[in-house]
Structures are given as C-alpha cells and as structure tokens.
N, CA, C and O atoms as a printed pandas DataFrame, in Angstrom:
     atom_number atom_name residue_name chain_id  residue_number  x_coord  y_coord  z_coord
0              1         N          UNK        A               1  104.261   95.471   78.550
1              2        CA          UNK        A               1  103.792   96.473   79.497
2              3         C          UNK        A               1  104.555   97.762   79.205
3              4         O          UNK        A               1  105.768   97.971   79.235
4              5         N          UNK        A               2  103.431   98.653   78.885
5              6        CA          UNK        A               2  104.575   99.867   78.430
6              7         C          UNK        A               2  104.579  100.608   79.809
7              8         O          UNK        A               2  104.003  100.202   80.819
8              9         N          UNK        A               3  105.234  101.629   79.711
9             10        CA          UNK        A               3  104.701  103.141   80.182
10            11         C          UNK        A               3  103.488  103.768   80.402
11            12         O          UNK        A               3  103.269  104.579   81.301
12            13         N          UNK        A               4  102.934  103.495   79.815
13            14        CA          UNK        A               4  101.496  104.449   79.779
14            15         C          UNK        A               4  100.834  103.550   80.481
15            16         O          UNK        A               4   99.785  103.982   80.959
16            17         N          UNK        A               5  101.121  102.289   80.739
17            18        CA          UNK        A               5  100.158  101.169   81.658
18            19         C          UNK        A               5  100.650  101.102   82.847
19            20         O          UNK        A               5   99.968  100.731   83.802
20            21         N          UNK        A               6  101.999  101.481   82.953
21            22        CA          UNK        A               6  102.241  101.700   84.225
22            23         C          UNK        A               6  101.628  102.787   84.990
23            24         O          UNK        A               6  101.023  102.659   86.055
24            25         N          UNK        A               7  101.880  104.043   84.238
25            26        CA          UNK        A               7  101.557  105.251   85.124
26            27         C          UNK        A               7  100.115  105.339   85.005
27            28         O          UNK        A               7   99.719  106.151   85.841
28            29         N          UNK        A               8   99.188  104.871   84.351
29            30        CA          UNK        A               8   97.600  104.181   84.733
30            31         C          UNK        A               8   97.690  103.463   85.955
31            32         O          UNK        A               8   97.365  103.987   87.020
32            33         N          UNK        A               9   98.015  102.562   85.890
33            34        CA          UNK        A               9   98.203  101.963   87.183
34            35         C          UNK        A               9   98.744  102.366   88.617
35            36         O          UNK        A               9   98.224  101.826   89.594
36            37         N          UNK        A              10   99.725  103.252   88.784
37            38        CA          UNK        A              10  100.602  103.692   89.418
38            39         C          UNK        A              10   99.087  105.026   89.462
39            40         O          UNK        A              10   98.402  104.751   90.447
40            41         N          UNK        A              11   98.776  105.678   89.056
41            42        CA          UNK        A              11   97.517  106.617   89.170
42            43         C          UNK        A              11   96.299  105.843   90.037
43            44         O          UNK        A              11   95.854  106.575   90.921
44            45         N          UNK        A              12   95.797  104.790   89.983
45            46        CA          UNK        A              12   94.716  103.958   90.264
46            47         C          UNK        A              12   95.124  103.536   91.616
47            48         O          UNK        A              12   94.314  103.309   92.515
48            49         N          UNK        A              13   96.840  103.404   91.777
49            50        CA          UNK        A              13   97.317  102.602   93.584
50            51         C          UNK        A              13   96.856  104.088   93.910
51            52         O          UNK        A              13   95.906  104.239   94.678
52            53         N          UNK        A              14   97.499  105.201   93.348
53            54        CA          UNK        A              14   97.436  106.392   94.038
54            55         C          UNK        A              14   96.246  107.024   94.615
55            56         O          UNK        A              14   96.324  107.735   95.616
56            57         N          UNK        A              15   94.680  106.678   93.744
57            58        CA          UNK        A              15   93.682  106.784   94.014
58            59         C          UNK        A              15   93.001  106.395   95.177
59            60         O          UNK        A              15   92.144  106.975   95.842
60            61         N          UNK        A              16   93.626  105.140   95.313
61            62        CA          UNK        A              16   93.439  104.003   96.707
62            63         C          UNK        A              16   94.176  104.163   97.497
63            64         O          UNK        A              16   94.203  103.110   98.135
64            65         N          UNK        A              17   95.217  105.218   98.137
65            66        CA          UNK        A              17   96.143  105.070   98.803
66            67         C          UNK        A              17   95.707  105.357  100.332
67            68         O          UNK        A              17   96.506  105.288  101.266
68            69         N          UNK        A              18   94.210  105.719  100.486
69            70        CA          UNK        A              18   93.724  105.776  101.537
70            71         C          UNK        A              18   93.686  104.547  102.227
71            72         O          UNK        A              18   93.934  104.346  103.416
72            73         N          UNK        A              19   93.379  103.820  101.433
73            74        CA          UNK        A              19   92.752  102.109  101.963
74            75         C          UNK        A              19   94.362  100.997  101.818
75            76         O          UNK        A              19   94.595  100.177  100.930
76            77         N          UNK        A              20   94.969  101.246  102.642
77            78        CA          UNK        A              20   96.695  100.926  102.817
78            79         C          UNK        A              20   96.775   99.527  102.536
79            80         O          UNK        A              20   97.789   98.992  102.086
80            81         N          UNK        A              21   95.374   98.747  102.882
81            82        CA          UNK        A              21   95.581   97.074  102.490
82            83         C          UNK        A              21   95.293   96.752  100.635
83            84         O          UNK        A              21   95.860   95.833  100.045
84            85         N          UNK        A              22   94.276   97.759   99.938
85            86        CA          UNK        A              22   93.838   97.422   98.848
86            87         C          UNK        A              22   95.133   98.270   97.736
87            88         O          UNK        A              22   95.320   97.981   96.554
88            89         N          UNK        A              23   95.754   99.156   98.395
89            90        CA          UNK        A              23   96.778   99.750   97.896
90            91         C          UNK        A              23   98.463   98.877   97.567
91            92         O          UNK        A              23   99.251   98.952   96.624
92            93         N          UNK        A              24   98.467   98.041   98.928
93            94        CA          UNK        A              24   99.994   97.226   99.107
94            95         C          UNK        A              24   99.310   96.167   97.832
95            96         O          UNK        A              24  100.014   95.730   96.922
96            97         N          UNK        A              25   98.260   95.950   97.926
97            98        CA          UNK        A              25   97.785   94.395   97.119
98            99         C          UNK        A              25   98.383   94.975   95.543
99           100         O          UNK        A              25   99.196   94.389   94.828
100          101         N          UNK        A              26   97.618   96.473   95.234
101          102        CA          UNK        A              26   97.100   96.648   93.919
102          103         C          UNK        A              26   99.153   96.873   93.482
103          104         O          UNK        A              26   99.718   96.566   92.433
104          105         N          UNK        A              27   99.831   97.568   94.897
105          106        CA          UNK        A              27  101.608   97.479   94.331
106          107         C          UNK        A              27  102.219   96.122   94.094
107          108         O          UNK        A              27  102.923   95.751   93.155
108          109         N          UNK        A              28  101.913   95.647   94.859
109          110        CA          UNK        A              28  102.502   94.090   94.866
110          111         C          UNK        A              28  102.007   93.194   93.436
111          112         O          UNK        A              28  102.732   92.423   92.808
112          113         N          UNK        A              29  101.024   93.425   93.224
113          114        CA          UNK        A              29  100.206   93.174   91.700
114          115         C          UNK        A              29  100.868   93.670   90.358
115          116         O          UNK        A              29  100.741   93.092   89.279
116          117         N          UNK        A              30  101.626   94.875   90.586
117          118        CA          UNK        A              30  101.766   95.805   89.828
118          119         C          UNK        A              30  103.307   95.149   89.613
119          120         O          UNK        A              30  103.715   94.772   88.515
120          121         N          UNK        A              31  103.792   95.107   90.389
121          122        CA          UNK        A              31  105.336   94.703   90.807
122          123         C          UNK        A              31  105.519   93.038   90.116
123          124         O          UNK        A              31  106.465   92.838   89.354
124          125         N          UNK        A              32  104.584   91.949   90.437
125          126        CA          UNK        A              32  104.676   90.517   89.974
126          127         C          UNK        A              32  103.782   90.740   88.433
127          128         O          UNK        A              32  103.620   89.708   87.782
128          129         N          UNK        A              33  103.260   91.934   87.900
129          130        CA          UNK        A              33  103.123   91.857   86.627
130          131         C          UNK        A              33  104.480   92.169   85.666
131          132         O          UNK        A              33  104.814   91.568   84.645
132          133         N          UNK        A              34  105.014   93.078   86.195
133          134        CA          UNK        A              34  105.931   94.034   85.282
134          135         C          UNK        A              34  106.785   92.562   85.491
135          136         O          UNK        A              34  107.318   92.069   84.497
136          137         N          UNK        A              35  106.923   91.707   87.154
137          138        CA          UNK        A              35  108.142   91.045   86.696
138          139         C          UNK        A              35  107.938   89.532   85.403
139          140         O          UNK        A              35  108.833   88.946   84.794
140          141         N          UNK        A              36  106.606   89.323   85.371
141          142        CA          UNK        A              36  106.109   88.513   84.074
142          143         C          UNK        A              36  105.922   89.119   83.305
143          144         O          UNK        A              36  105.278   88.522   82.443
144          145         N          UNK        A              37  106.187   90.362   82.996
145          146        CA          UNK        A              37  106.563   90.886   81.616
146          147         C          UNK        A              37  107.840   90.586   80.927
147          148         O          UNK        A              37  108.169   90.202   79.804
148          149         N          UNK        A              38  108.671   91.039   82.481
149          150        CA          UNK        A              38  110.157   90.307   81.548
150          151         C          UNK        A              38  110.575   89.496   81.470
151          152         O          UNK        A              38  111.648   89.320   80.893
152          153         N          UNK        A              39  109.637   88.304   82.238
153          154        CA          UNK        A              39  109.548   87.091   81.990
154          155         C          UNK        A              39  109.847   86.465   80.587
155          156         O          UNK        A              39  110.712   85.699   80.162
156          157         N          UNK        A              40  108.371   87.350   79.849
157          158        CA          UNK        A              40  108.170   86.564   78.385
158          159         C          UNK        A              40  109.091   87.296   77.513
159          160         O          UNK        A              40  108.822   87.441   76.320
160          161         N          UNK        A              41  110.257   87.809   78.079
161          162        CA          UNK        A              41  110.943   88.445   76.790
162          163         C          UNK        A              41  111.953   87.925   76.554
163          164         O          UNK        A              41  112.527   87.425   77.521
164          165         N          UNK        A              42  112.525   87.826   75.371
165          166        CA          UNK        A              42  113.767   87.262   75.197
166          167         C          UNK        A              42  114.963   87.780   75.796
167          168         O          UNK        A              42  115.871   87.014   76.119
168          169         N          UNK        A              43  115.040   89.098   75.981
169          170        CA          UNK        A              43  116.450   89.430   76.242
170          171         C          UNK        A              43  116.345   89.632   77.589
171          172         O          UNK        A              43  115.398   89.271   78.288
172          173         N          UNK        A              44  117.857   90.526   78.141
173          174        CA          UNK        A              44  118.302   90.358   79.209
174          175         C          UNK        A              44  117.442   90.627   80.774
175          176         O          UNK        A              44  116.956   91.690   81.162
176          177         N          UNK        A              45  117.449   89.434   81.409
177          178        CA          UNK        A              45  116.820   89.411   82.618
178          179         C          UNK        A              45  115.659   88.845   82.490
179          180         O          UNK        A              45  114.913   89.302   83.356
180          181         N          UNK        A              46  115.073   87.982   81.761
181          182        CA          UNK        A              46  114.211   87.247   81.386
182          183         C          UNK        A              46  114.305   85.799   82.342
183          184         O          UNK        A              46  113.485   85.251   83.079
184          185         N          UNK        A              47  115.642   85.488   81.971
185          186        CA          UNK        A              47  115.774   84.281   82.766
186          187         C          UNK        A              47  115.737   84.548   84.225
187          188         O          UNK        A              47  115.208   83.698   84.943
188          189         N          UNK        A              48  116.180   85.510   84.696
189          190        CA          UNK        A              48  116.012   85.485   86.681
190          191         C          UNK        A              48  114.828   86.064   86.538
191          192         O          UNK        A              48  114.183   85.893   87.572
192          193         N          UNK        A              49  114.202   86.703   85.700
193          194        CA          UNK        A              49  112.666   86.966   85.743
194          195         C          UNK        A              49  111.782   85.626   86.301
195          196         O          UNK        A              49  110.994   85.655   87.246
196          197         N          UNK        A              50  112.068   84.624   85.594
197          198        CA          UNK        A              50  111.183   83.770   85.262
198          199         C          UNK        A              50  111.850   82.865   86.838
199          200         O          UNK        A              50  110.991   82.222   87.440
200          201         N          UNK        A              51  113.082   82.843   87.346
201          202        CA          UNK        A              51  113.423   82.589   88.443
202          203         C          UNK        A              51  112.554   83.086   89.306
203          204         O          UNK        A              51  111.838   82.398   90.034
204          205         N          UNK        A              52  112.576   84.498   89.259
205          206        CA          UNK        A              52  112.025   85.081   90.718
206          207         C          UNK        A              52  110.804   84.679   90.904
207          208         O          UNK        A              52  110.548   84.448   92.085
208          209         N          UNK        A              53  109.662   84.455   89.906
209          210        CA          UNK        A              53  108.580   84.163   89.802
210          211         C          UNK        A              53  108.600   82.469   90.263
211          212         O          UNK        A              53  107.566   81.893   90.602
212          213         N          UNK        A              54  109.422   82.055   90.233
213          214        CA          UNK        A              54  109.257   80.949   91.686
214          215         C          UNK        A              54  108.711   80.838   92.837
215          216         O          UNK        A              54  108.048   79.862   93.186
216          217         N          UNK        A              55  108.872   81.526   93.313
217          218        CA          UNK        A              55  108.634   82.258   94.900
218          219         C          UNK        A              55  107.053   82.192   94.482
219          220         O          UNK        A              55  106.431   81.948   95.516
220          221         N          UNK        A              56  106.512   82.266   93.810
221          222        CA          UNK        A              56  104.818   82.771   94.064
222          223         C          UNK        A              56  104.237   80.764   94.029
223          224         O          UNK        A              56  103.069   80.452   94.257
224          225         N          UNK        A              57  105.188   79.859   93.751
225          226        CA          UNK        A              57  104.738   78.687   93.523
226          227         C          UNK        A              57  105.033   77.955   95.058
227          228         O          UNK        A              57  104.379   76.989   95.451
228          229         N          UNK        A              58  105.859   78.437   95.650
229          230        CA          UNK        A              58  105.611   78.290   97.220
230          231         C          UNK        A              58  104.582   78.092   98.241
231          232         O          UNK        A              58  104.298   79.195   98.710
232          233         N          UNK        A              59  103.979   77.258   98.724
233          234        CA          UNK        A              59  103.126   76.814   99.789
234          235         C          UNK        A              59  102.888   77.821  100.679
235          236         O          UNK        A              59  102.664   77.068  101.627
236          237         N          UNK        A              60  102.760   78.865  101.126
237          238        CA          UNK        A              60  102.412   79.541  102.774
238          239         C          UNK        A              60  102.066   80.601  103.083
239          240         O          UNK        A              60  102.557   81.516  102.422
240          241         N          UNK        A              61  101.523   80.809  103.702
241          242        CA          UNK        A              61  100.358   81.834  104.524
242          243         C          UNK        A              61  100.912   82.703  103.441
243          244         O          UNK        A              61  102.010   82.540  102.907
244          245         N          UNK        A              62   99.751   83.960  103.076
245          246        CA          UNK        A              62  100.846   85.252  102.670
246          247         C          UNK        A              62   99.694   86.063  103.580
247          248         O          UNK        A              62   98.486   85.998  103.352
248          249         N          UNK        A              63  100.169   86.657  104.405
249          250        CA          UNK        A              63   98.894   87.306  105.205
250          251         C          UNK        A              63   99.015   89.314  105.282
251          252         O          UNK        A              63  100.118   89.836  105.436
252          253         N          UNK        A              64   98.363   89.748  105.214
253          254        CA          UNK        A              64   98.574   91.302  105.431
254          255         C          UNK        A              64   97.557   91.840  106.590
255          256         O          UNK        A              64   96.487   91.315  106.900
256          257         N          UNK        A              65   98.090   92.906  107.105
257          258        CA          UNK        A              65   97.764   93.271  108.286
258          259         C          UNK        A              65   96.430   94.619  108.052
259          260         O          UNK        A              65   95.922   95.162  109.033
C-alpha cells in the first residue's frame, strides 16, 4: 500500500464525509487495510500487525449508530 493509495482513498472518505456512517466504515476499512499491509511484511511491526488483526476474529455485535 503506497502513498498514492492512501491519499486516493483518504480523497474518496473525504468525498463521503457528508454521510458520517459510510465515511467511519470507508476509515475503519482504510485503517484494518494499511494494518494487513504490515501484516505481510517482513520487517518491523509485522508481528503485532498480524497480532492486532486478532481482534477482527472475535465473536460480537460491531454496531454503528
């Protein structure tokens, strides 16, 4: 994930920032991609990468308002 896919993206939440539920989704999306990016990398922070991404294998409600 470079740069230039971020600030595409980061342009596209910004586009939507009217609609506050399709906006938190499209950050939160944006946020559990970049952190499986450094998931698949070898170097540093890869491993609590691939930790944090635990949390999404968890059982329960995720609800937004």
């Amino acid at each position: 994930m470079d740069t230039k896919t971020i600030k595409k993206r980061i342009k596209k939440i910004e586009e939507k920032q009217w609609d506050h539920e399709a906006a938190h989704g499209m950050e939160d999306d944006l946020y559990i991609d970049f952190i499986k990016y450094i998931a698949k990398q070898k170097g540093e922070y890869a491993k609590e990468a691939r930790a944090v991404l635990r949390v999404k294998k968890l059982d329960f409600g995720r609800y937004c308002a």
